[in-house]
LOVEXTOR-471985 format. One line per 4 residues: number of its first residue (from 1); for each residue y, x, z of C-alpha. Coordinates in steps of 0.05 Angstrom, whole numbers. Each point is the difference from the previous one (the first is absolute). Last residue first. Layout:
NUM) Y X Z; ...;
***
This chain:
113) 2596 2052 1885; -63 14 -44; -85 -1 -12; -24 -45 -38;
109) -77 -6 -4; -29 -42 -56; -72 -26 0; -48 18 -46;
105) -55 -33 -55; -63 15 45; -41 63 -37; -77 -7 -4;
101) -39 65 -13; -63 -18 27; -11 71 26; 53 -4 32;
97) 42 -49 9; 89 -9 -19; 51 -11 40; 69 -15 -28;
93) 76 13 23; 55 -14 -43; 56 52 13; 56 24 51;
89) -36 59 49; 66 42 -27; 43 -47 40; -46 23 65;
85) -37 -38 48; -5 26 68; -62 -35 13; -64 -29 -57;
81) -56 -35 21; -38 -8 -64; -59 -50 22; -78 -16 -27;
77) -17 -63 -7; -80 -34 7; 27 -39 57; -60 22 41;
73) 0 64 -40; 66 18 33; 24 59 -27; 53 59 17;
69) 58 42 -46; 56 23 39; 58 26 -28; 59 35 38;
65) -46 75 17; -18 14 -71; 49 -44 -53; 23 64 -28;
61) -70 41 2; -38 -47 -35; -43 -39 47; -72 2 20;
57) -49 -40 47; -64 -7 31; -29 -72 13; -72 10 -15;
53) 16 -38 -62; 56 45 -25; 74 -7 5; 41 15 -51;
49) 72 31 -5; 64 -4 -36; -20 7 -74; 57 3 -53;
45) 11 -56 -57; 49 44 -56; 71 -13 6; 53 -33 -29;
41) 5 -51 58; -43 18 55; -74 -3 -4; -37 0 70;
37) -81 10 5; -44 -16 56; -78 19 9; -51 -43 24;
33) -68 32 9; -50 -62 -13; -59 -9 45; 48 -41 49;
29) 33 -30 -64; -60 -43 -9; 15 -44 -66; 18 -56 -18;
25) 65 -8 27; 33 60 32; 66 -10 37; 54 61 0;
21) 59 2 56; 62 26 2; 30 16 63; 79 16 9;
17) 43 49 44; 74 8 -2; 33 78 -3; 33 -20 -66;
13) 19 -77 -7; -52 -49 -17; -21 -45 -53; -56 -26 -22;
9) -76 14 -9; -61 -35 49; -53 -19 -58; -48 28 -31;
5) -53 -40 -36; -63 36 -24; -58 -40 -53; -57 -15 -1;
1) -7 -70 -36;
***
């Protein structure tokens, strides 16, 4: 079944540092760009970033410079490093392909003292 799986959420206080990762089953994410969305509670499902399959990589401007999006097409997964964290970074995170437009089901990032 192709499919994504993220997995790597939880908890941590602000300024703390978590990875998320997305596996593809199949299908080839390394000729997939694979994007990442957040949705926070009440509120619409935002993109973060995406990284493309020559490996280049873009981030909306408040995540740009604590995220960091790579792949390992090995492991068929792609990563969300993401530092610093902020409260406001709080929400279910998902990653999604393109141009097979598969979205994982999310995994929640909690972000508090």
């Amino acid at each position: 079944q192709v499919q994504l799986v993220e997995s790597g959420g939880g908890l941590v206080q602000p300024g703390g540092s978590l990875r998320l990762s997305c596996v593809a089953f199949e299908i080839d994410a390394s000729l997939q760009s694979m994007q990442w969305y957040r949705q926070a509670p009440g509120k619409q499902r935002d993109w973060v970033g995406y990284i493309s399959p020559s490996g280049n990589t873009f981030y909306v401007d408040s995540v740009e410079g604590r995220f960091t999006i790579s792949r390992d097409n090995a492991k068929n997964t792609v990563y969300l490093q993401m530092n610093n964290l902020k409260p406001e970074d709080t929400a279910v995170y998902y990653c999604k392909s393109s141009p097979a437009e598969i979205w994982g089901r999310g995994t929640q990032v909690t972000v508090s003292s």
